[in-house]
C-alpha positions as CSV (number, residue, x, y, z in Angstrom):
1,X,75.6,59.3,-43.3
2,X,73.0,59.5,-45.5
3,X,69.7,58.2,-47.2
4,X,67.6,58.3,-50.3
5,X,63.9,59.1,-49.4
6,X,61.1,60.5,-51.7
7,X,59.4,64.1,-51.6
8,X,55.9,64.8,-52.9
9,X,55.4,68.2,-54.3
10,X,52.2,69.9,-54.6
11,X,51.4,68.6,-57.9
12,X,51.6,65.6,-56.3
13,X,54.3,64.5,-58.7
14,X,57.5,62.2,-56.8
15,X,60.9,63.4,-56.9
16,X,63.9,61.7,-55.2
17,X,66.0,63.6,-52.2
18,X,69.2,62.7,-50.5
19,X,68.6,63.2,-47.0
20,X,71.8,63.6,-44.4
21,X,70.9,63.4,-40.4
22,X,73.0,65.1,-37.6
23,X,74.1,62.9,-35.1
24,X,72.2,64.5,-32.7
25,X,68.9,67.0,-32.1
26,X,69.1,69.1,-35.0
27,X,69.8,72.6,-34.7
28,X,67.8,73.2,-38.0
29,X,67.3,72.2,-41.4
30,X,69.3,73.2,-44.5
31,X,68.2,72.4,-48.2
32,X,71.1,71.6,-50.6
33,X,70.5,72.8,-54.2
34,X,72.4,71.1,-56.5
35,X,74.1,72.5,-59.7
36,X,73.3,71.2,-63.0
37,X,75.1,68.2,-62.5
38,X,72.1,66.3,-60.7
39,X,72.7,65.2,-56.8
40,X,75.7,63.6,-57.1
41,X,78.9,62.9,-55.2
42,X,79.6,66.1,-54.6
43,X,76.0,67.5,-53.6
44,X,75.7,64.7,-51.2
45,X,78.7,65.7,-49.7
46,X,77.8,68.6,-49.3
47,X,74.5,67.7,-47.3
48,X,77.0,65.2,-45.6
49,X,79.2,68.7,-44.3
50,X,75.5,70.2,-42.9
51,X,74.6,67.4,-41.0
52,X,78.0,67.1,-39.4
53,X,77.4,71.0,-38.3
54,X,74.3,69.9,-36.7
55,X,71.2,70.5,-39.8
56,X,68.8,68.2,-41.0
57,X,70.1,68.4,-44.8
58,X,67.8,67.5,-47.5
59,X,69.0,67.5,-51.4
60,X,65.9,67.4,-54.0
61,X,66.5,65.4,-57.3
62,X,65.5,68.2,-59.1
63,X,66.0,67.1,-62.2
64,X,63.6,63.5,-61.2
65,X,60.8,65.0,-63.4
66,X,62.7,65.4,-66.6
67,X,64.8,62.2,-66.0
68,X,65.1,60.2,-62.9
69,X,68.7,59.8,-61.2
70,X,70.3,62.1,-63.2
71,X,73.9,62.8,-62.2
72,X,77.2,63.1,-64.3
73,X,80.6,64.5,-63.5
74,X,82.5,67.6,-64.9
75,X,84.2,67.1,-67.7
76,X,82.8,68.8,-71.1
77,X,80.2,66.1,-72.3
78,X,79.0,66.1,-68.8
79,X,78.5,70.0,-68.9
80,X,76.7,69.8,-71.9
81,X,74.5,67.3,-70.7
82,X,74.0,69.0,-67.8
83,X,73.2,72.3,-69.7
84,X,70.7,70.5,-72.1
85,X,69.2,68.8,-69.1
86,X,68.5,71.9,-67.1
87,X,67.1,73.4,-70.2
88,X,64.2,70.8,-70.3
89,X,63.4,71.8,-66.3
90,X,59.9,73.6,-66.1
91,X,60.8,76.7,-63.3
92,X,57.8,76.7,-61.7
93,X,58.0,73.0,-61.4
94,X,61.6,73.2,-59.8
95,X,60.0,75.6,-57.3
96,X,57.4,73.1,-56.5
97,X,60.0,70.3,-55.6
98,X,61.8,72.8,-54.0
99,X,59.2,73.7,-51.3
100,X,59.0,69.9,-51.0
101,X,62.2,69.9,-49.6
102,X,61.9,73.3,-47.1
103,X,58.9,71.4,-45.8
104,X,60.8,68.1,-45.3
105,X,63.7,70.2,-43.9
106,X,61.2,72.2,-41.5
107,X,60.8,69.0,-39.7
108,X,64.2,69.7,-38.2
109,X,63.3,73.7,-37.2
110,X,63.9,76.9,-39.1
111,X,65.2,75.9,-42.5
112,X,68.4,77.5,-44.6
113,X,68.2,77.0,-48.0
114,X,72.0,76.6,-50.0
115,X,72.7,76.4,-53.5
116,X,75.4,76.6,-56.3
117,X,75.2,77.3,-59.6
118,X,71.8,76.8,-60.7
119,X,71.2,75.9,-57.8
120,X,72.7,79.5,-56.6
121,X,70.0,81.0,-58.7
122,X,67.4,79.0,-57.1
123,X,68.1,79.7,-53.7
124,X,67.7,83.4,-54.3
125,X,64.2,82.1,-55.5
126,X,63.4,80.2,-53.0
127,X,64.0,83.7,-50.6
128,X,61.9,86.0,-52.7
129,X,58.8,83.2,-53.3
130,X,58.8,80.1,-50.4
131,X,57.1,80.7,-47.0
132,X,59.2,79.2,-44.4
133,X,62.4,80.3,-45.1
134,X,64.5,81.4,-42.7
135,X,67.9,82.5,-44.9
136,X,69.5,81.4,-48.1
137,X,72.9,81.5,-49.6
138,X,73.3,81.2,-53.3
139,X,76.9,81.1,-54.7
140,X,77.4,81.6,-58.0
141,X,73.7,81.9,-59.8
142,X,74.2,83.3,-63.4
143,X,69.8,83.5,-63.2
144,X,70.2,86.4,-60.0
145,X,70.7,89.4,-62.0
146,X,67.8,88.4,-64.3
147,X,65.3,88.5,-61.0
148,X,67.4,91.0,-58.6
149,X,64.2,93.5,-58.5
150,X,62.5,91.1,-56.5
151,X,63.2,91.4,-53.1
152,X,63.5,88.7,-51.0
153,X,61.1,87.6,-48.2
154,X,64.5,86.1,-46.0
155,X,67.7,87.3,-45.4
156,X,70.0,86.1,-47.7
157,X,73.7,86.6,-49.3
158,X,75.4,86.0,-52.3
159,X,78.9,84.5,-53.4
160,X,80.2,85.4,-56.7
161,X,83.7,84.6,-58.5
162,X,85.5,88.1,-60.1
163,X,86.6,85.8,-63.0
164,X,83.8,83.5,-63.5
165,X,83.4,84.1,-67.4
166,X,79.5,82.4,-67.0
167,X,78.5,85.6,-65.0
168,X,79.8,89.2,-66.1
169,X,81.3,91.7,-62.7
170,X,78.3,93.9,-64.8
171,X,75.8,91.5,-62.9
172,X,76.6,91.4,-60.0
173,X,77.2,95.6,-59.4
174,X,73.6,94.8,-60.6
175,X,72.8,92.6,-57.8
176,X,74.6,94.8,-55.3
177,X,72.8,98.0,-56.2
178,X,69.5,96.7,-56.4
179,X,69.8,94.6,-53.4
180,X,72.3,96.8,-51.1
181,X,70.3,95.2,-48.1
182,X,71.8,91.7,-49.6
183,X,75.4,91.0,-48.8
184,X,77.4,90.2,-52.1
185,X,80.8,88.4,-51.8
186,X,83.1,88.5,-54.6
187,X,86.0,85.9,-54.7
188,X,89.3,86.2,-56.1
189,X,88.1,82.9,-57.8
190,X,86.0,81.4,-60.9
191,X,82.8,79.8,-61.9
192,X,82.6,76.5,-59.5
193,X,84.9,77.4,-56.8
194,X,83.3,75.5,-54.1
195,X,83.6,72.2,-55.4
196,X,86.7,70.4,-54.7
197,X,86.1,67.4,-57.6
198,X,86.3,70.7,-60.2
199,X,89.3,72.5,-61.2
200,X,88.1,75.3,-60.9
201,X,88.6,74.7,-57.2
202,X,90.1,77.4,-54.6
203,X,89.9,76.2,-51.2
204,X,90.5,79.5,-49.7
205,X,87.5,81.0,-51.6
206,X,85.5,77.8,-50.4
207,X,86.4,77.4,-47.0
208,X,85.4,81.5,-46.7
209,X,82.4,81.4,-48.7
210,X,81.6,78.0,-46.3
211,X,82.5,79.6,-42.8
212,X,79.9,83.3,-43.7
213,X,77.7,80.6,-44.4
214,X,77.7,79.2,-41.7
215,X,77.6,81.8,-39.4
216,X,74.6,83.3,-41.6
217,X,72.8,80.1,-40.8
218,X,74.0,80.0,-37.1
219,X,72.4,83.7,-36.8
220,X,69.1,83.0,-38.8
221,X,68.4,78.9,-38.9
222,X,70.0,78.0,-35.5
């Protein structure tokens, strides 16, 4: 279903995206923020589940400027690849290649911006600093707490695991009071929940999390 293409930031530096394209007029555009695995099977997939609801879904290499084609699996050498990897990311950088992708997306409409893990953290980012748009949905961001006094610009909402050990239940009553416009769901569920090539898998968590996202988008992308 879908394509590798190439975004140009504002820097003017390349990055690679995976772009997925509804079968039809797209309702939208959705940008898919990978965790700190790289776009791999599972963040194309991903995409691949937004264009079948009718989006224009774009996933941004975001780890093209640090090493090109990065993606790895889950088991622990991976993680700490993945880990190191992220560490060597510039943020405002990540930003810039972000807002490569809304724009690419906005060729589709209003544009929803999804994430997990890191990349739950940046779609929080991408509501508080990137014109154009229209809603975000950030499961799982340990990075939200850390810049919860910043409002953001788009409506957004939150997905959290009660027994994710990476982010504390002290975080997110952080996120909730500072943000009580903000919706913040808490799973019976851990770190990683969403993705089904994890163990730390729960399909009911998921398939919830997946549905108020949905309907979020419905309401606010189209």
């Amino acid at each position: 279903m879908g394509e590798n293409i190439t975004l140009t930031a504002e820097d003017g530096v390349k990055i690679g995206a995976y772009v997925a394209k509804p079968a039809g007029a797209p309702r939208g555009g959705v940008v898919v923020i990978q965790e700190i695995f790289g776009v791999n099977h599972h963040i194309r997939a991903v995409a691949d589940r937004y264009a079948a609801e009718g989006y224009l879904a774009v996933a941004p290499a975001l780890y093209d400027r640090v090493q090109a084609g990065y993606e790895s699996g889950y088991d622990q050498p991976d993680m700490q690849a993945g880990i190191a990897t992220r560490a060597k990311t510039d943020h405002a950088k990540v930003m810039l290649d972000v807002k490569a992708a809304v724009a690419e997306a906005a060729k589709a409409g209003k544009v929803g911006v999804v994430g997990y893990c890191w990349g739950g953290t940046l779609a929080f980012a991408a509501a508080v600093h990137i014109p154009g748009v229209a809603a975000a949905s950030g499961y799982y961001g340990a990075g939200v707490a850390a810049m919860c006094d910043h409002a953001p610009v788009a409506p957004t909402i939150l997905h959290f695991g009660e027994t994710d050990h990476s982010i504390p239940m002290a975080d997110v009553d952080k996120v909730k009071a500072a943000r009580p416009e903000t919706p913040v769901y808490v799973y019976a569920a851990g770190h990683g929940f969403n993705c089904d090539e994890r163990g730390a898998y729960d399909k009911a968590a998921a398939d919830l999390a997946r549905q108020r996202t949905y309907d979020f988008f419905a309401q606010h992308v189209g």
